[in-house]
N, C-alpha and C positions, 0 to 999 in steps of 0.2 A: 601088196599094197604100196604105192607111191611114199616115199617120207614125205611129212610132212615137212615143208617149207617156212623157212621164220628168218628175219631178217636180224639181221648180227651187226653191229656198230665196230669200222675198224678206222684207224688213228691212219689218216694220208694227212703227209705235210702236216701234221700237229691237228687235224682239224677230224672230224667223224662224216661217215658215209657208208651208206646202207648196201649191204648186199647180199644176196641169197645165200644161207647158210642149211643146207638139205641136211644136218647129220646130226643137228641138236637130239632129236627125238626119235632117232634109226637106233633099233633095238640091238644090242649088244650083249655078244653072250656073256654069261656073269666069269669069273674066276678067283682065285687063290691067287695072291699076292705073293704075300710069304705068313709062316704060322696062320694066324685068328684073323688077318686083315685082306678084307675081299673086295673088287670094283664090283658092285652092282648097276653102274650108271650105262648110260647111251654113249651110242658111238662119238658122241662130240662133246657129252658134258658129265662129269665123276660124278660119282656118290660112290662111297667106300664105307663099306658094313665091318666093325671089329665086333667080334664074336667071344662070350666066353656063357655057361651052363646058368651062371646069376642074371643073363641078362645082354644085349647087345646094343653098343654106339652106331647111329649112322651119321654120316658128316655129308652135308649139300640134299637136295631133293629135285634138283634140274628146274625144267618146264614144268608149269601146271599139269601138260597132259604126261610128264615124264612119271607122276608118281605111280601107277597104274603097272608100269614097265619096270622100276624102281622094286614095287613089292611082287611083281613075277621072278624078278632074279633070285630073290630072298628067297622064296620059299623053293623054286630050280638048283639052288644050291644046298639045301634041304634041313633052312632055317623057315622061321615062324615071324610075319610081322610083328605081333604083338608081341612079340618077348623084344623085342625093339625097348629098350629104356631110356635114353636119351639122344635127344635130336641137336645136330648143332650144324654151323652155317658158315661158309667163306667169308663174303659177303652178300648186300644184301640187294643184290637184282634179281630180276624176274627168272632169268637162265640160270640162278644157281637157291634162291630161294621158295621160288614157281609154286613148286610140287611139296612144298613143307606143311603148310596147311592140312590138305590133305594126308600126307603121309603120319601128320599127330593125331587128328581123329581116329586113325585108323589102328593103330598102335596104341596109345594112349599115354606116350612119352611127352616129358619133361622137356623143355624146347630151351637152353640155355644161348647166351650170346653177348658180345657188349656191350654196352650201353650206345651206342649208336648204331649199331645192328639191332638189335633189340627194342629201340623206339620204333624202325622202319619195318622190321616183322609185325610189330603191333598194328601199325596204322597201315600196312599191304603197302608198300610202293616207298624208295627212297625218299628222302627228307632233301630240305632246299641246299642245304650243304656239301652234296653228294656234284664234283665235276660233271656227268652226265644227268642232270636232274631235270635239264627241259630237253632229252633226247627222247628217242626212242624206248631208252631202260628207265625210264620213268613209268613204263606202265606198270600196274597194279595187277596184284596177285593175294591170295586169299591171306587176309589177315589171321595173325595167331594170338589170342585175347591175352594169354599167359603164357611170358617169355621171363626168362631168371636172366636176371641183369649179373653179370662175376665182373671181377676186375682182368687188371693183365697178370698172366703170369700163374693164373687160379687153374689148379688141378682139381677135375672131376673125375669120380670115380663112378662104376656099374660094377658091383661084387668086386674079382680081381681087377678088373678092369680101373686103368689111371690114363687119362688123356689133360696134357695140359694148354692151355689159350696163351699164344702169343701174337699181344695186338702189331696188326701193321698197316696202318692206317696208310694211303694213297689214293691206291685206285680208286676208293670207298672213304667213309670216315670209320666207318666201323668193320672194316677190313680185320680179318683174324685167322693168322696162321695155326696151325694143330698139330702136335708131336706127342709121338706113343711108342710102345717099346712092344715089338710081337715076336715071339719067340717058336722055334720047332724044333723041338730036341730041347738042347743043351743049348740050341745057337740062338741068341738073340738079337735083331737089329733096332736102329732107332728110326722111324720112318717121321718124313713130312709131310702135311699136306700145305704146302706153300699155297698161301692166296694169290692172287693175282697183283703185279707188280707193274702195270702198266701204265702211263701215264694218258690214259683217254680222255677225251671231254668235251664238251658240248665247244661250237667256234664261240671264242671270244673271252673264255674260262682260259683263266695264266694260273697256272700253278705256282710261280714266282710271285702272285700275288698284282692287285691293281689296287685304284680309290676307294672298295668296296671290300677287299678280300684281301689277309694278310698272304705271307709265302708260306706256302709248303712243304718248298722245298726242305727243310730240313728235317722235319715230319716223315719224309718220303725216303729220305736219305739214309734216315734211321731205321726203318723196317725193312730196307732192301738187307743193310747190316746185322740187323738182328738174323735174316732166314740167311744169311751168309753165314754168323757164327755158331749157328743150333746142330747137335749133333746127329749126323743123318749120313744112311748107308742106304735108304730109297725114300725117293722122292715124287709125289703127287700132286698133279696142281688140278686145279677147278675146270678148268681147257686142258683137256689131256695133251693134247699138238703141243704144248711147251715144256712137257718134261721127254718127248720122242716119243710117245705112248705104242704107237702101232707096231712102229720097229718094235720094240722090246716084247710083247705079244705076238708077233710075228714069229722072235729067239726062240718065245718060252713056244708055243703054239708047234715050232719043229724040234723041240727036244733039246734045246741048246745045254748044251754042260754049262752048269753053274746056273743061279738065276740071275738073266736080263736085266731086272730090277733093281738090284745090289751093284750100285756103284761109289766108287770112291770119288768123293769132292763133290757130289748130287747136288747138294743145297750151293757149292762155291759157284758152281756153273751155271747156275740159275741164275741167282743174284748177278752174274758182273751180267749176264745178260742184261736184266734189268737194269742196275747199273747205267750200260750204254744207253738204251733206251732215255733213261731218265735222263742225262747230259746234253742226250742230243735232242731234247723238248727244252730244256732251258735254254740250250743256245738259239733254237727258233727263236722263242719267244721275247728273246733281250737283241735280237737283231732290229 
């Protein structure tokens, strides 16, 4: 079967432009991360299942049509949706919140998020706040009637299971990073799922702010910081392509001693990426 084709918003010269993106929704064999923490997501977009006997987290739900392919990995790895207990979310676009909807019916989890992720799950589609909000990623996807609003910094728990919300507002306004601890043996890592750290947006949207819209920038500045200083030995983002994803699947996939995944400075290398990214959209836009 052909992948299905969807157009993906990417930042030329500060500004967005559409282009065929075949891999959002190209099914993806599931796997073992390290310990209790699994990709189940498509070749172009995460969802990560942590696993424990009380009950399991999944974090993102891709495309509308992604969820469908979402609960085949789950059960191919020879877990159960419905023991799925709580749902949580990057941000809140249609390629990383899509497939949420659906995947809560079907489960019957508990849908937690921040208060600005959490409005735009409600009402299916970003809010007028959101950089990209008259793009593309303004389109709608199934709303979820009851979503638990937490603060920053609030740890949820499923049985053993502790995953804590670090807001990083940017890309999004209700942009939210996620860190847990998964263990095998003896050996325990701290893993992240960094949100996206990108500065996109519709032409004519300054993140330094105009007559209408204060600066960002320091907002933005601050959650590249925060997923800079969070403790992390592997690192996960919402677009796999920005943590090296295939490479590292590729290591683990030929047997590589040691796992791929487990590196030193994960989160520092992220960020100054971002970082750069960030610097060099303010200096566009102050030219």
């Amino acid at each position: 079967m052909r992948p299905l084709t969807i157009l993906v918003l990417l930042m030329i010269s500060g500004s967005l432009t559409a282009v065929a993106q075949d891999d959002w929704n190209t099914p993806h064999e599931p796997f073992r991360i390290f310990g209790n923490t699994y990709y189940v997501g498509t070749a172009g977009l995460s969802a990560i299942l942590i696993t424990s006997k009380a009950g399991h987290i999944l974090v993102d739900g891709g495309l509308p049509q992604s969820a469908r392919l979402i609960m085949a990995n789950i059960r191919t790895l020879g877990f159960e949706p419905r023991d799925v207990r709580l749902i949580l979310n990057s941000h809140e676009h249609f390629d990383h919140a899509g497939g949420l909807g659906a995947l809560q019916r079907a489960t019957g989890a508990r849908v937690a998020a921040s208060p600005a992720a959490a409005r735009a799950l409600r009402q299916g589609h970003p809010a007028p706040d959101d950089p990209q909000y008259t793009s593309g990623l303004k389109v709608r996807f199934d709303a979820i009637r009851q979503v638990e609003t937490i603060a920053d910094r609030t740890t949820l728990q499923v049985g053993p299971l502790a995953i804590t919300a670090h807001f990083t507002p940017g890309h999004t306004p209700g942009a939210t990073t996620w860190a847990w601890r998964s263990c095998e043996g003896t050996r325990c890592v701290d893993i992240v799922y960094a949100d996206s750290l990108t500065p996109v947006s519709d032409d004519g949207f300054k993140f330094t702010g105009d007559g209408t819209r204060p600066s960002r920038v320091d907002a933005f500045r601050a959650s590249i910081d925060r997923v800079d200083q969070l403790p992390c030995d592997v690192i996960l983002a919402p677009h796999p392509e920005f943590v090296d994803f295939a490479r590292k699947v590729a290591r683990l996939e030929a047997g590589a001693t040691g796992n791929p995944f487990i590196e030193s400075n994960a989160c520092r290398t992220y960020a100054a990426a971002a970082r750069k990214r960030l610097e060099q959209r303010i200096a566009d836009e102050r030219k």
